[in-house]
C-alpha positions as a printed NumPy array, in Angstrom:
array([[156.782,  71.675, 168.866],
       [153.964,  73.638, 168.451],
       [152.784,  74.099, 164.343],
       [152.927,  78.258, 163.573],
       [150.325,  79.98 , 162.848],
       [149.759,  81.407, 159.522],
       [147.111,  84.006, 160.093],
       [144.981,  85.854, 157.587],
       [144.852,  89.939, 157.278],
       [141.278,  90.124, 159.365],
       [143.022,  88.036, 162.301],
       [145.546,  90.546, 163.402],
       [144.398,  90.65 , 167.21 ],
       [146.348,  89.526, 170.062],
       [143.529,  86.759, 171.125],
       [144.653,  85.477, 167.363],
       [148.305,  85.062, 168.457],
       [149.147,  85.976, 172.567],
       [147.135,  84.113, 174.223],
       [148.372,  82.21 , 177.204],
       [147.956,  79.276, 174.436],
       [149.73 ,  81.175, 171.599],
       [152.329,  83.097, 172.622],
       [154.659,  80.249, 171.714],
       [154.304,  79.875, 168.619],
       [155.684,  80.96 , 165.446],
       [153.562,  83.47 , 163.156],
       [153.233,  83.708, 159.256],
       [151.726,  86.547, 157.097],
       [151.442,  86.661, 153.173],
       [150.872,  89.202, 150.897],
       [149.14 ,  87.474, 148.155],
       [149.286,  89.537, 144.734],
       [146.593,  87.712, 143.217],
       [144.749,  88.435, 146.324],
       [145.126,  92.346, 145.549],
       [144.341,  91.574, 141.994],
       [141.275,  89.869, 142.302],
       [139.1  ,  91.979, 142.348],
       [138.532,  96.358, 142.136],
       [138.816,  97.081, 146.019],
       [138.625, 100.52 , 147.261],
       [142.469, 101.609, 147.614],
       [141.905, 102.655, 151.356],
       [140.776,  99.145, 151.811],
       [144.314,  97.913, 150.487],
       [146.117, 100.049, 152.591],
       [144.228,  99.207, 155.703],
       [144.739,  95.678, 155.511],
       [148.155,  95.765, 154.228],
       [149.27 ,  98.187, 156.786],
       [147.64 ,  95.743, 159.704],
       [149.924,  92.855, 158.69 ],
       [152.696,  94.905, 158.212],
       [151.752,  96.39 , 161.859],
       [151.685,  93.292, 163.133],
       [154.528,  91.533, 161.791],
       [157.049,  94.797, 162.88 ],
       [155.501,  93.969, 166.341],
       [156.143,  90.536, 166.659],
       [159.67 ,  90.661, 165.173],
       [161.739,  87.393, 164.952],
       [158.574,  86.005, 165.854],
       [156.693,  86.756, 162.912],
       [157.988,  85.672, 158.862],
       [156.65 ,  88.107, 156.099],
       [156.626,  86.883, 153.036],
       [155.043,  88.851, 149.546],
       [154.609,  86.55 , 147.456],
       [152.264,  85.729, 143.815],
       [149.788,  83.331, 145.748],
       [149.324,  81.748, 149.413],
       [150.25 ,  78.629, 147.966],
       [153.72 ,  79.726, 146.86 ],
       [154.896,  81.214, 150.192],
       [153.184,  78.141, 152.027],
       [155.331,  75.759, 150.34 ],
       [158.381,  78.314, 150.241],
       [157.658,  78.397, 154.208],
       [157.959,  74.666, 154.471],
       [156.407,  73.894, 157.39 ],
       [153.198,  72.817, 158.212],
       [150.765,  75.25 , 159.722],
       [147.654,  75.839, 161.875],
       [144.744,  78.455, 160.841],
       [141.921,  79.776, 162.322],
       [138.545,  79.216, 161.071],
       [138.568,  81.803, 157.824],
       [136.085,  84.08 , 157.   ],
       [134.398,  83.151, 153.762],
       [133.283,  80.144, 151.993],
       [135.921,  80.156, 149.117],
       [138.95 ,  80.561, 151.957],
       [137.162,  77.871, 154.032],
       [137.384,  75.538, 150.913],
       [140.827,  76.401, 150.169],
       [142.262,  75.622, 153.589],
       [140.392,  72.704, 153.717],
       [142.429,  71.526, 150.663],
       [145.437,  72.539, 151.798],
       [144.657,  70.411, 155.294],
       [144.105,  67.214, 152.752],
       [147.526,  67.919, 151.131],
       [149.433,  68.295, 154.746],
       [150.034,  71.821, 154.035],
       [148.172,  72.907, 156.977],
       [147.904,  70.866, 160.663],
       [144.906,  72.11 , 161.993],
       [141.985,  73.911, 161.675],
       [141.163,  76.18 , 165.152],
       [137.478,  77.824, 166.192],
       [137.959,  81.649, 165.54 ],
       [137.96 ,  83.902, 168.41 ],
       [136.419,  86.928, 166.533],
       [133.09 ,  86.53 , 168.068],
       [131.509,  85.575, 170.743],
       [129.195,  82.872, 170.048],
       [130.813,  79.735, 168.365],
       [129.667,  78.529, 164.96 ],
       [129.155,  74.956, 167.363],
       [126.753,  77.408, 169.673],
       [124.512,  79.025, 166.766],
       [123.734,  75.782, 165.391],
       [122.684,  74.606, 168.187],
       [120.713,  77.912, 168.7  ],
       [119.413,  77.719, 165.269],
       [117.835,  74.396, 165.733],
       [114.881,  73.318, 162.849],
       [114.035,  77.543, 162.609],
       [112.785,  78.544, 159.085],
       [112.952,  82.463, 159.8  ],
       [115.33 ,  84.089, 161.615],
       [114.715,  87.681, 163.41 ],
       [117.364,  90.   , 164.895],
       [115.372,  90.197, 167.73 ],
       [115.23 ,  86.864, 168.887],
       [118.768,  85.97 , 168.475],
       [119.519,  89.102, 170.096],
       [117.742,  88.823, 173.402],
       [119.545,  84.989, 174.06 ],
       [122.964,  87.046, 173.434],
       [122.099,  89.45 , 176.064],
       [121.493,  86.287, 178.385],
       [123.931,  84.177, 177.344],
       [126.538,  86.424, 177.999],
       [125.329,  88.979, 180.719],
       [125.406,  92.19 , 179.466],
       [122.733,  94.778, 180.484],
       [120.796,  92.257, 182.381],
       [119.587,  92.236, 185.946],
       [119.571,  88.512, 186.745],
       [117.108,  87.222, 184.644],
       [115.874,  90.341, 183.272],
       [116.838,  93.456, 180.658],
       [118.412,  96.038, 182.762],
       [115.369,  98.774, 183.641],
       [112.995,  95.858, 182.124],
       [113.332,  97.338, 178.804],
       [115.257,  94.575, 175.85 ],
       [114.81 ,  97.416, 172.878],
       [115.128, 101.245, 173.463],
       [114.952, 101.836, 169.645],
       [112.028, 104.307, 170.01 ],
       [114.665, 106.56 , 171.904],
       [117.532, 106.755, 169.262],
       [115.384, 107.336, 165.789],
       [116.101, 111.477, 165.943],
       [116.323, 113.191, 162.759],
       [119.368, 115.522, 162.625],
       [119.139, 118.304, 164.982],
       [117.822, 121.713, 163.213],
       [119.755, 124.837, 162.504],
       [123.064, 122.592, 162.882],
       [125.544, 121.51 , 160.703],
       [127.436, 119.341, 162.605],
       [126.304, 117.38 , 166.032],
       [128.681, 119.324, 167.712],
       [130.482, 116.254, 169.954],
       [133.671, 116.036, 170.484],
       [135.626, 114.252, 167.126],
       [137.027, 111.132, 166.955],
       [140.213, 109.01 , 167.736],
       [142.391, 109.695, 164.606],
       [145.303, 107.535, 163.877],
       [148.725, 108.893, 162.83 ],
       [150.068, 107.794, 160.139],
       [154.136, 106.247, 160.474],
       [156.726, 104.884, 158.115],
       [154.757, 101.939, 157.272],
       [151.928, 103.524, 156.263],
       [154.613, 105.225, 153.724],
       [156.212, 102.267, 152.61 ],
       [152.456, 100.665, 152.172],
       [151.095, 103.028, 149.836],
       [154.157, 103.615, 147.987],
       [153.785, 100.054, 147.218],
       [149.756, 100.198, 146.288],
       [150.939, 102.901, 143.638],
       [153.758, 100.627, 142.12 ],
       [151.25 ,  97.555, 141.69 ],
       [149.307, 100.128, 139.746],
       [146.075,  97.192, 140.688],
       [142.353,  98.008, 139.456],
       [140.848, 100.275, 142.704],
       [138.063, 101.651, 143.096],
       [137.84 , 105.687, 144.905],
       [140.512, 107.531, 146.301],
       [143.724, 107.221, 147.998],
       [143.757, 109.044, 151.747],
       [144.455, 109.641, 154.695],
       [144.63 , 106.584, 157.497],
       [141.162, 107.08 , 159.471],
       [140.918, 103.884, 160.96 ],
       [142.961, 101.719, 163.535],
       [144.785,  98.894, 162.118],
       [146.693,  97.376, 164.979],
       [145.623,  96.182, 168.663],
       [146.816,  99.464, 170.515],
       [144.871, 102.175, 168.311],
       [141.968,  99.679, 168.346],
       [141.796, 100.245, 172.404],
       [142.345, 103.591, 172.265],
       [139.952, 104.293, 169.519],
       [137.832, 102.4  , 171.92 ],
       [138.167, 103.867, 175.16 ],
       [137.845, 107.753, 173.291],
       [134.318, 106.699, 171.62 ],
       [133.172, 105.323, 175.256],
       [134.209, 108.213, 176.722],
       [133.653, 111.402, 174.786],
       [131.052, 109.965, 171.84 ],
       [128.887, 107.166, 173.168],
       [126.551, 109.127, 175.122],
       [125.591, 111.126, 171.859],
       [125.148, 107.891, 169.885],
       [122.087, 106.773, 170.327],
       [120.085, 109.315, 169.676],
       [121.141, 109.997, 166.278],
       [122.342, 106.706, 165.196],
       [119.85 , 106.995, 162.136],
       [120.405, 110.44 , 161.066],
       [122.656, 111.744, 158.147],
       [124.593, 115.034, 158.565],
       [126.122, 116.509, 155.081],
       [128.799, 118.252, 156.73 ],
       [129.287, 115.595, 159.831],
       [129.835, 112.241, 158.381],
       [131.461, 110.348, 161.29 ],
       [128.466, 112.103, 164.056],
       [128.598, 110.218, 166.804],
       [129.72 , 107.046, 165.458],
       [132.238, 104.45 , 167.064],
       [134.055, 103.834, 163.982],
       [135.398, 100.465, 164.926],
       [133.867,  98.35 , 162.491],
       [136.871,  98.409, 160.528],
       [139.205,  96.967, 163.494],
       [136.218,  94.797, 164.344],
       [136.187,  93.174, 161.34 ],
       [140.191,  92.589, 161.252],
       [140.215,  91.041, 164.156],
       [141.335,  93.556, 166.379],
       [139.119,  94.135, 169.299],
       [137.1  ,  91.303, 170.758],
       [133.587,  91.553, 171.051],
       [132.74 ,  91.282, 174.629],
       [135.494,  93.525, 175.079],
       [133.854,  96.308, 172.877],
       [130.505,  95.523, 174.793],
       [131.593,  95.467, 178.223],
       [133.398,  98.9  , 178.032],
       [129.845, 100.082, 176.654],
       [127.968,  98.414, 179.636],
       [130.479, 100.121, 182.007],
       [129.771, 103.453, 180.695],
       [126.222, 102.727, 181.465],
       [126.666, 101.233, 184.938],
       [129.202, 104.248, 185.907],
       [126.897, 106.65 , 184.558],
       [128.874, 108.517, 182.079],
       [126.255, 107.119, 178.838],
       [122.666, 107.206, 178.375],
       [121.26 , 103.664, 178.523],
       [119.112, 104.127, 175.339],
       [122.84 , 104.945, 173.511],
       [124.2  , 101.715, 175.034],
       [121.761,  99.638, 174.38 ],
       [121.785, 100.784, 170.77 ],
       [125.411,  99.941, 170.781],
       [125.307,  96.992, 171.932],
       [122.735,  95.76 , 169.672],
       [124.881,  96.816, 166.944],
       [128.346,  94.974, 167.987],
       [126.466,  91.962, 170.063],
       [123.01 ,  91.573, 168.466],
       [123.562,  92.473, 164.539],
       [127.302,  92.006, 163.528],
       [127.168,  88.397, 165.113],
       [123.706,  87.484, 163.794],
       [125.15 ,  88.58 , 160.157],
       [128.589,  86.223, 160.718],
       [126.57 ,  83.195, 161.903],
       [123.634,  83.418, 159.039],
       [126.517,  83.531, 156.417],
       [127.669,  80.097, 157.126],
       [124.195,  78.879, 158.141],
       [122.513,  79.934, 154.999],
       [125.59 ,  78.457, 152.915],
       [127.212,  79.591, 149.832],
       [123.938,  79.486, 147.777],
       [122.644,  82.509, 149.79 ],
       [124.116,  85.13 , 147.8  ],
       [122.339,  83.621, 144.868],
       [119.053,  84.41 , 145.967],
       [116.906,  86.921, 144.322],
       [112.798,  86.605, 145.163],
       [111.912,  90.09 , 143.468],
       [113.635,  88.766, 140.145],
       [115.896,  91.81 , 140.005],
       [118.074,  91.509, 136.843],
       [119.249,  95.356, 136.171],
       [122.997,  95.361, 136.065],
       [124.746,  98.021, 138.117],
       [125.284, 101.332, 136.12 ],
       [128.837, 102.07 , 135.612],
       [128.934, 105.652, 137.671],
       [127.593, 103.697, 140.328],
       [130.296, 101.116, 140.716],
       [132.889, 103.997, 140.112],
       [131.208, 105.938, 142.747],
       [131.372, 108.847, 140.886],
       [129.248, 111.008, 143.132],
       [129.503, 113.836, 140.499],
       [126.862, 112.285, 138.195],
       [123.979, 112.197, 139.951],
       [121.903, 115.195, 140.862],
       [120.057, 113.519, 143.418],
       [122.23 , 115.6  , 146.425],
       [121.605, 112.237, 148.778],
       [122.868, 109.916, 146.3  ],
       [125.683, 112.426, 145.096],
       [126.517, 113.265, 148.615],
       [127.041, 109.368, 149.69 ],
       [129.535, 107.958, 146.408],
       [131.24 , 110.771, 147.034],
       [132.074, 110.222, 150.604],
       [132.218, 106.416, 149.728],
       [134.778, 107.674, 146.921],
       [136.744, 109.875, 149.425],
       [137.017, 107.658, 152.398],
       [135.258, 103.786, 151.651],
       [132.815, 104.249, 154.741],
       [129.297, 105.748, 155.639],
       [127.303, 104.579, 158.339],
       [124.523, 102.084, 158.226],
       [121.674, 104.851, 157.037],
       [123.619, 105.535, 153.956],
       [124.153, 102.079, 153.1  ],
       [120.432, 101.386, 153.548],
       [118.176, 103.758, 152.905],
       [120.24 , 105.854, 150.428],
       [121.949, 103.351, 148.389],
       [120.445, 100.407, 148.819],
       [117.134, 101.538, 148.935],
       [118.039, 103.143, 145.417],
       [119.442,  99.854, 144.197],
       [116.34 ,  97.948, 145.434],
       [113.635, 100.712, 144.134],
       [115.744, 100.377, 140.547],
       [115.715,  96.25 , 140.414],
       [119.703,  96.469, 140.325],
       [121.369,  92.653, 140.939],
       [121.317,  91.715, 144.458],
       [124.386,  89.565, 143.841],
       [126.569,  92.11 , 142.163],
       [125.324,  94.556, 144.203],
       [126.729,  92.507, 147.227],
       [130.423,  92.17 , 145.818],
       [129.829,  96.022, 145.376],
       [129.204,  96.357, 148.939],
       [131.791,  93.91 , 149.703],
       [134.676,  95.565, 147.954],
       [133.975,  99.626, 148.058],
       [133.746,  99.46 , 151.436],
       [136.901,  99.481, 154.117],
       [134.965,  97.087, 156.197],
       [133.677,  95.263, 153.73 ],
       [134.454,  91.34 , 154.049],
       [132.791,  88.356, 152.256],
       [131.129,  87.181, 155.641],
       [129.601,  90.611, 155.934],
       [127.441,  91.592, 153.034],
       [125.859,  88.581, 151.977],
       [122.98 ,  88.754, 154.788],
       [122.994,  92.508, 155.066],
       [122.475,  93.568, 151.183],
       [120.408,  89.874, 150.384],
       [118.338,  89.545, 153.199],
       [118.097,  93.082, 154.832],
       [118.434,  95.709, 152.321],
       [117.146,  93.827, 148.773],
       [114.765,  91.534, 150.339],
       [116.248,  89.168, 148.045],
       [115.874,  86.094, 150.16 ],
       [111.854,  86.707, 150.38 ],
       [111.609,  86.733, 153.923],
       [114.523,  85.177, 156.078],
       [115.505,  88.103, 157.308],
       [113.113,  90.967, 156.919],
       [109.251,  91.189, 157.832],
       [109.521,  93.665, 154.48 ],
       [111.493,  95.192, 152.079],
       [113.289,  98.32 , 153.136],
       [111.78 , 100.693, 150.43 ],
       [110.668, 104.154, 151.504],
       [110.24 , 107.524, 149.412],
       [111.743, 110.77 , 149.662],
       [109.91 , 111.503, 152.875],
       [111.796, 109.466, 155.079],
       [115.416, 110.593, 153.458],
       [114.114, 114.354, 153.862],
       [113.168, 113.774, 157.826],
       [116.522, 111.471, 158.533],
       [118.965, 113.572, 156.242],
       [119.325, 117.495, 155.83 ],
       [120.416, 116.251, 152.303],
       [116.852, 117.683, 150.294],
       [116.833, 121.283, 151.258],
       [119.74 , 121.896, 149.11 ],
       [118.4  , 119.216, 146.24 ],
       [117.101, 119.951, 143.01 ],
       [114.607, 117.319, 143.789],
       [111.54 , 118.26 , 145.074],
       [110.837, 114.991, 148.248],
       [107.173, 115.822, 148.118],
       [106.79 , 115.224, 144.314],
       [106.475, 112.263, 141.935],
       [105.862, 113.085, 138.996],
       [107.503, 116.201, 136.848],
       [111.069, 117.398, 136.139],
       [111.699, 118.207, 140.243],
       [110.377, 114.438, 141.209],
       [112.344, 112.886, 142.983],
       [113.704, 109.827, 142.126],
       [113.174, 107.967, 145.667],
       [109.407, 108.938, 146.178],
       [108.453, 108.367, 142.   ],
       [110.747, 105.055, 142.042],
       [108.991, 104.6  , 145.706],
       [105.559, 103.664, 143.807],
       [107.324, 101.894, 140.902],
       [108.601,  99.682, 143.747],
       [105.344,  99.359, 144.801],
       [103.593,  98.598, 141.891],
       [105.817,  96.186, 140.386],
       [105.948,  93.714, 143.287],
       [102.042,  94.812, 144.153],
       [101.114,  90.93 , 144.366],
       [103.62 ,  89.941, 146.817],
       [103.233,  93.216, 148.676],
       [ 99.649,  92.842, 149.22 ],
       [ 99.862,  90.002, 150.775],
       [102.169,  91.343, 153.659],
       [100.053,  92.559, 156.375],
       [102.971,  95.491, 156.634],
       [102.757,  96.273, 153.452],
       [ 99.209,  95.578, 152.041],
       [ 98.435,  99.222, 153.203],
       [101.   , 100.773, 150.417],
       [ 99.475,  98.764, 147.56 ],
       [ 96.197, 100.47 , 148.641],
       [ 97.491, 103.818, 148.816],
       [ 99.137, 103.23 , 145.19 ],
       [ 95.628, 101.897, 143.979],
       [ 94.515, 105.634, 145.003],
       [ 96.914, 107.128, 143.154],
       [ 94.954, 109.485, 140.326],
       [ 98.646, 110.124, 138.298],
       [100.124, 106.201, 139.194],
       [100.429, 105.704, 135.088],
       [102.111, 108.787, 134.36 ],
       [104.416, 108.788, 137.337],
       [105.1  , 104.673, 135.724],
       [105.513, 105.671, 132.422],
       [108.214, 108.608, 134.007],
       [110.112, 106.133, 135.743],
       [110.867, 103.563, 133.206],
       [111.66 , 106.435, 130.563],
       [114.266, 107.9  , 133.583],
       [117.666, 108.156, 132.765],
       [119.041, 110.768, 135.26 ],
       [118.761, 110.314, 138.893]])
């Protein structure tokens, strides 16, 4: 008899439980309390998850057991039967289970199917390397597993069509003006699920809302097959830019089923290279696509375990500052900043803005102002839907703090209020002038821009990409004042 499964609430797919190898066995889901407790997740985060396993479990039927209990522990011995998991997620669940295996409580341990390279596979890859760049890893994908190649070769002899899909937002437009997303509809689950959140009355973080994201196998697909239809030809193109008024823009929004195990990888990618080959999307928004889902999501999953549990530790610019607290409550009414405003509030409203917000608004903010890289990663981890422990580490460490001094990132991703007022239509309407440093209209991005600069000046100029900005700082005939201004700031 075959051990069930107890799956976890990001392993809801069907290759986690119908497979030809699976289908015959039992399933459990828990509802852990202290799980909910643990820490202030945003409520539509709750709901998401919670409504997923309860998805999942009304699907299965006799086949599935739901139990709510205090902790895993409880309902695994209350269960009483051993069973078999699937690699988890993060360190402390990995070190849990494997516990639980030494005390019988669970049979076996099984390779997760969420991606498509094996943890066995990336070692391998990995080898004796010292740095690691997107690039690389991302090219042997493409090979590995055939998509947009031509035998040997990049489809059109082109690997990175980058230069193609950096567009700022189109002018005299306040929306891109595609055709909206799949939406969801909401059922009596969803009901029962939030009627619940209220009655645990748990520490959250932003608003309750609406359902805008697919939480079982069957609105994954068709939240698929609508963005590869009517919204991945527009993608690439304006993958970078930031639309007040248009916050999804062309964007696949299927991170959030991605990450709980709903859609399978190749799956996502193939549908995007079929697009392509049937001529119904741009090659430049494919490519950008794919790069996204094949290159960067499973380079992030694969560094987290490589770099180990000491990763998140890391902090090479000594940045100390604690986050303040209308940040963490992403109360997007006290700054006056409009980009920084603008972002917490949608963060507050709906726990997701695509990967220009994340980067160059907030965490360029965060890295200009020497916040925590560590907190600032359970931040990320928690006030965002798709936030997971697996996912922030090397995106808010390595990429966006430039905490880990190198692995990751040629160079920190710092940049002044030019750069947000060509990729965002956020400064027209700011009080902040983007073109000024110092005086009451400064704003904060382009003055904390050289206090970036000058405070990690040594390090910088010794970076042939950045040597040039410690040079232009040098030249600066109002560098003390604009200092002196930005250590004195107290309103951004």
């Amino acid at each position: 008899m075959n051990s069930p499964l107890w799956l976890f609430g990001d392993q809801l797919g069907p290759h986690f439980h119908s497979t030809p190898d699976l289908r015959d066995r039992k399933v459990l889901l828990i509802e852990s309390a202290r799980v909910l407790r643990r820490r202030p997740f945003h409520r539509q985060k709750l709901h998401l998850v919670l409504s997923g396993m309860r998805h999942l479990a009304d699907e299965l039927g006799d086949r599935a057991t739901y139990l709510r209990t205090e902790t895993y522990r409880e309902a695994l011995e209350q269960f009483g039967k051993p069973v078999v998991v699937f690699e988890p997620t993060s360190h402390a669940a990995e070190a849990f289970v494997d516990g639980l295996f030494q005390e019988g409580l669970v049979d076996d341990v099984l390779p997760t199917p969420m991606f498509a390279l094996s943890r066995a596979d990336f070692a391998e890859w990995a080898g004796n390397r010292h740095q690691f760049r997107m690039e690389t890893f991302y090219r042997d994908q493409r090979r590995r597993f055939e998509i947009l190649m031509s035998g040997d070769e990049p489809v059109q002899g082109v690997w990175n069509l980058d230069e193609e899909n950096r567009e700022p937002p189109p002018k005299k437009q306040a929306t891109l003006g595609v055709d909206p997303p799949w939406w969801p509809t909401e059922d009596d689950i969803d009901e029962q699920v939030r009627a619940d959140l209220d009655a645990m009355e748990l520490d959250t973080v932003g608003n309750d809302g609406p359902r805008l994201f697919a939480v079982t196998a069957a609105e994954a697909r068709k939240a698929l097959e609508h963005f590869v239809s009517y919204r991945l030809q527009d993608f690439g193109k304006y993958e970078d830019a930031v639309m007040t008024q248009d916050w999804t823009m062309a964007h696949s929004l299927l991170s959030v089923p991605l990450n709980m195990g709903l859609l399978e990888p190749l799956d996502v990618t193939e549908a995007a290279e079929k697009a392509w080959r049937d001529g119904d999307a741009s090659l430049a928004s494919v490519e950008g696509f794919v790069r996204q889902i094949l290159g960067w999501r499973e380079y992030v999953w694969h560094l987290y375990w490589h770099f180990g549990p000491e990763y998140i530790d890391r902090n090479e610019l000594d940045a100390h500052v604690p986050l303040p607290k209308w940040f963490t409550d992403l109360d997007g009414d006290e700054p006056i900043a409009a980009c920084l405003a603008h972002t917490l509030s949608e963060l507050r409203d709906r726990g997701w803005v695509h990967h220009i917000p994340r980067l160059m608004i907030l965490g360029n903010f965060a890295l200009q102002r020497g916040y925590d890289p560590r907190a600032l990663t359970e931040w990320f981890a928690t006030a965002f839907v798709d936030g997971f422990a697996w996912v922030m580490p090397v995106n808010v460490i390595g990429m966006s703090q430039h905490a880990d001094g190198g692995l990751i990132a040629t160079k920190p991703y710092a940049s002044g209020g030019a750069y947000l007022n060509r990729m965002t239509d956020h400064c027209g309407g700011c009080e902040y002038n983007p073109k000024k440093r110092l005086g009451r209209d400064a704003c904060p991005f382009t003055a904390g821009y050289w206090a970036f600069v000058h405070r990690h000046r040594d390090r910088l100029s010794h970076n042939h990409r950045t040597a040039r900005q410690v040079s232009s700082m040098n030249r600066l005939s109002d560098l003390d004042q604009v200092l002196e201004q930005e250590a004195q700031r107290e309103v951004f």
